[in-house]
C-alpha positions as CSV (number, residue, x, y, z in Angstrom):
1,X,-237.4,-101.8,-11.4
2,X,-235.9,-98.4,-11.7
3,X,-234.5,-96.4,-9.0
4,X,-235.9,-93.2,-8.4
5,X,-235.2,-89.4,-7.2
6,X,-236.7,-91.0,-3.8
7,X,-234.5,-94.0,-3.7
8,X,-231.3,-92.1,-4.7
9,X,-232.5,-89.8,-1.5
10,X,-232.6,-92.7,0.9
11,X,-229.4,-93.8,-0.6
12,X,-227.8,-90.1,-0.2
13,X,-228.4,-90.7,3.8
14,X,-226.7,-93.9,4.1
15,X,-223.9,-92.4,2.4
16,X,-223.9,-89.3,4.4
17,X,-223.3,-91.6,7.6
18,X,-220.4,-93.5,5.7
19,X,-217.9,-91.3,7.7
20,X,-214.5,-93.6,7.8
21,X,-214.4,-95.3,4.3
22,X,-211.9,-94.7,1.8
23,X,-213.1,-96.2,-1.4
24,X,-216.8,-95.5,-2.6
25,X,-218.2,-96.8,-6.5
26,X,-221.6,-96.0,-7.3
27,X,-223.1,-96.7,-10.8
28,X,-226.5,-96.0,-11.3
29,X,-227.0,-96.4,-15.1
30,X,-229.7,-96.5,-18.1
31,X,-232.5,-94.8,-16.3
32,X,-235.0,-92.4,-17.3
33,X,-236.9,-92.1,-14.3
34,X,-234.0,-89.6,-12.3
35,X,-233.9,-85.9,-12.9
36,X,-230.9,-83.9,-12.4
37,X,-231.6,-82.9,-8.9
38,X,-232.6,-86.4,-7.6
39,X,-229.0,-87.4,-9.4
40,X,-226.9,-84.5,-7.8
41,X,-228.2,-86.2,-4.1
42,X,-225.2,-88.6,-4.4
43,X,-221.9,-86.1,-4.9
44,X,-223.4,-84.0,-2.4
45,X,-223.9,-86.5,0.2
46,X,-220.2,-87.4,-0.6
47,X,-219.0,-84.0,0.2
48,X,-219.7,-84.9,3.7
49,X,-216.9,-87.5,3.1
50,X,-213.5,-86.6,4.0
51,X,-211.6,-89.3,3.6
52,X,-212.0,-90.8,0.1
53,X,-208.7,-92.2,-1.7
54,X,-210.8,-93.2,-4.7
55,X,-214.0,-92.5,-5.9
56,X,-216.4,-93.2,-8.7
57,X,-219.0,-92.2,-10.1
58,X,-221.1,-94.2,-12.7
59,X,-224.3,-92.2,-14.5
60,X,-224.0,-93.1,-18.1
61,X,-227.2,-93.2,-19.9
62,X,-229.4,-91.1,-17.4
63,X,-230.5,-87.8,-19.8
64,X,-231.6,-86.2,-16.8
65,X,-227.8,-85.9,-15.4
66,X,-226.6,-82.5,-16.0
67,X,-225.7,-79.0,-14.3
68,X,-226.9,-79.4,-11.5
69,X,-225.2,-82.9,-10.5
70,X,-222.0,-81.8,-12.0
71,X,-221.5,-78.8,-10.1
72,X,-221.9,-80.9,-7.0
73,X,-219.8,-83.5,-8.2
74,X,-217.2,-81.0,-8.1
75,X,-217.8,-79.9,-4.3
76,X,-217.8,-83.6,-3.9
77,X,-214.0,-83.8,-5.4
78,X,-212.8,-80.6,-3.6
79,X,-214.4,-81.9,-0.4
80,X,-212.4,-85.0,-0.2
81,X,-208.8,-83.1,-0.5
82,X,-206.8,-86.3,0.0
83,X,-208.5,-88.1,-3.7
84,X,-206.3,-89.9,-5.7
85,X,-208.2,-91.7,-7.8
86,X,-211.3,-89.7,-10.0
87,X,-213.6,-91.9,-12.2
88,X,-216.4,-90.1,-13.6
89,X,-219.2,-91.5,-16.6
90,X,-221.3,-89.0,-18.0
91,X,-221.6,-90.7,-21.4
92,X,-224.9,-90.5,-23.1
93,X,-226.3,-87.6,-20.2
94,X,-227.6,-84.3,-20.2
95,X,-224.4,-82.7,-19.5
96,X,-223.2,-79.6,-21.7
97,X,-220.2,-77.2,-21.2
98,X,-221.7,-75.3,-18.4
99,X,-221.5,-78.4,-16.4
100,X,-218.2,-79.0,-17.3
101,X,-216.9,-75.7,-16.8
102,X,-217.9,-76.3,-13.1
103,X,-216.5,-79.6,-12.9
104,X,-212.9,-78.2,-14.4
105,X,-213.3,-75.1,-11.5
106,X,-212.6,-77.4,-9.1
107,X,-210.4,-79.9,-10.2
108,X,-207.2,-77.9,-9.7
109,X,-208.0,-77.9,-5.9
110,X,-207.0,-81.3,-5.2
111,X,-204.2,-80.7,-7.8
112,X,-201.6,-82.3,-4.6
113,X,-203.6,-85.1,-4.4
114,X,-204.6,-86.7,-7.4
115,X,-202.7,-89.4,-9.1
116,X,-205.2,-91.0,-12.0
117,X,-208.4,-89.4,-13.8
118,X,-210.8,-91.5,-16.0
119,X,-213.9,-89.4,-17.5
120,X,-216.2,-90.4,-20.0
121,X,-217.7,-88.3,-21.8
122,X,-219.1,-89.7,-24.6
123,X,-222.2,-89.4,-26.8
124,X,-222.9,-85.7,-25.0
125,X,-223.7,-82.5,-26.4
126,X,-220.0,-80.8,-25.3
127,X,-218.0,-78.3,-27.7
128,X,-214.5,-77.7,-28.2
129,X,-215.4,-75.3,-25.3
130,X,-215.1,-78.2,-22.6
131,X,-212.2,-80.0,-23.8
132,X,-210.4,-76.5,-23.4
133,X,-211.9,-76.0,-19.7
134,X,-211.0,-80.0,-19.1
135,X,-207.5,-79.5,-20.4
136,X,-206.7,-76.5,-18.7
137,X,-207.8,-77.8,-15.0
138,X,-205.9,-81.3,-15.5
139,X,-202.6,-78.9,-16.8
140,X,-202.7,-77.8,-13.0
141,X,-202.7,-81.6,-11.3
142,X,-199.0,-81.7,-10.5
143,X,-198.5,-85.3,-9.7
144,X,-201.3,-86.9,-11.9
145,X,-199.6,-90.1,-13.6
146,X,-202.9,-91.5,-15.5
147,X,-205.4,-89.7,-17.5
148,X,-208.5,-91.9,-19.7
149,X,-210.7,-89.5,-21.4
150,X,-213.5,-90.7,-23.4
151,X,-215.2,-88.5,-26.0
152,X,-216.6,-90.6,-28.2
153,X,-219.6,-89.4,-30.4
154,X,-219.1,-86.1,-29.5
155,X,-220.3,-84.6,-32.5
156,X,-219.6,-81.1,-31.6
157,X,-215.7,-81.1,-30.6
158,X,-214.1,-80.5,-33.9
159,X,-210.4,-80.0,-35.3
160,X,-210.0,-77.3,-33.0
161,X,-210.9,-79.5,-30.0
162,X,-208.1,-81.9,-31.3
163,X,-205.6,-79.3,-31.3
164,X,-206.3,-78.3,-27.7
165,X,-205.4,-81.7,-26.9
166,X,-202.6,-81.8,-29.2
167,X,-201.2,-79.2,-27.0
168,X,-201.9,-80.2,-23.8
169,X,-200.5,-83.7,-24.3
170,X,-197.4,-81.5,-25.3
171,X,-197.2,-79.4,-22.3
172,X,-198.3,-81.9,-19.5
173,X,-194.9,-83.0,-18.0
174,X,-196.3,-85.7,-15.3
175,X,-198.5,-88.2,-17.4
176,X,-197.3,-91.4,-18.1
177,X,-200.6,-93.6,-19.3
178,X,-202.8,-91.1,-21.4
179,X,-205.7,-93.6,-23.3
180,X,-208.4,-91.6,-25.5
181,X,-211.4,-92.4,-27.4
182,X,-212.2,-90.0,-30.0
183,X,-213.8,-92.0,-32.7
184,X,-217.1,-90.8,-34.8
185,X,-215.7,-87.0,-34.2
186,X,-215.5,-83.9,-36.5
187,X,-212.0,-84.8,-35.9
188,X,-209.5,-85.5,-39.1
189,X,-206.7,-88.2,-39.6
190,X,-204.5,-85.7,-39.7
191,X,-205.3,-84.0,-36.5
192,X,-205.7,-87.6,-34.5
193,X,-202.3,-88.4,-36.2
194,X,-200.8,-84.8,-34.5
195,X,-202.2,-86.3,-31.0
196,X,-200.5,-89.3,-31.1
197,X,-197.2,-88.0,-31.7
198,X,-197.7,-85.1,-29.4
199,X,-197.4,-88.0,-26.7
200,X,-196.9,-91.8,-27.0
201,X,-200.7,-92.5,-25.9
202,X,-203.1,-95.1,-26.9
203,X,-206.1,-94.9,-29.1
204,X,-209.2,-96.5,-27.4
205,X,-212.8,-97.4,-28.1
């Protein structure tokens, strides 16, 4: 049985009352049966939080994920000001550049805090547009050390997209472990040869 705007509404509350904790997962995947509003419950109940030192966030497959959940995804992010730890799955959602653009807003804000981001992305209708926006707002995390980002069958990103990240792998001075997945792209050998020596990354599926 799938869960529902409802249940992710009763789930929202306990959450809201979770004052104290440090750590919170939540994967709600493969379901057709939530809409972008009944998804956007959870980050917003999470911007109640204060406290998190690691949170993710687990929506892969739900098409009705999109603005509307980002954008409080973010708030949810900037709320928790101590975050080290980001992990966010939008693969194969609803989500487009707009949504992204509000997610990479807010990022910067906890740019003192966070140490290791891992966003998936895959299989989603984003354009070199969001990889610029993306780049840009992990360029101003000062003491990130780990960065996964997933883009997998993300037909739209295309030789430009490579070169933003060509670049920002080139200008970020903090990084240590960068792993991407960029296969079944627009983008060339050439191009994903560029971003490897730009950095000494790894390629992942």
């Amino acid at each position: 049985m799938q869960i529902t705007d409802h249940g992710l509404a009763a789930l929202s509350i306990a959450i809201f009352h979770l004052k104290y904790i440090t750590s919170l997962s939540i994967s709600v995947q493969s379901n057709d049966k939530i809409t972008d509003k009944g998804a956007s419950l959870i980050p917003q109940a999470v911007s109640a939080l204060r406290l998190l030192f690691f949170f993710k966030l687990d929506f892969s497959c739900v098409m009705g994920v999109g603005q509307i959940t980002s954008q409080s995804t973010a708030k949810a992010i900037r709320a928790n000001f101590s975050i080290e730890t980001i992990e966010l799955d939008f693969s194969s959602t609803g989500i487009t550049d707009s949504g992204i653009a509000s997610l990479a807003e807010l990022i910067p804000t906890v740019s003192s805090s966070v140490r290791s981001i891992e966003l998936n992305l895959s299989n989603t209708k984003i354009t070199d547009m969001a990889v610029s926006n993306l780049t840009t707002a992990i360029l101003a995390l000062s003491r990130i050390k780990k960065l996964v980002l997933k883009l997998n069958s993300c037909a739209l990103i295309s030789d430009h997209g490579g070169e933003i990240i060509e670049d920002f792998l080139r200008k970020h001075k903090t990084l240590i472990s960068v792993n991407l997945a960029l296969i079944h792209t627009q983008l060339r050998g050439k191009i994903l040869q560029n971003i490897q020596n730009a950095r000494r990354i790894t390629l992942i599926h």
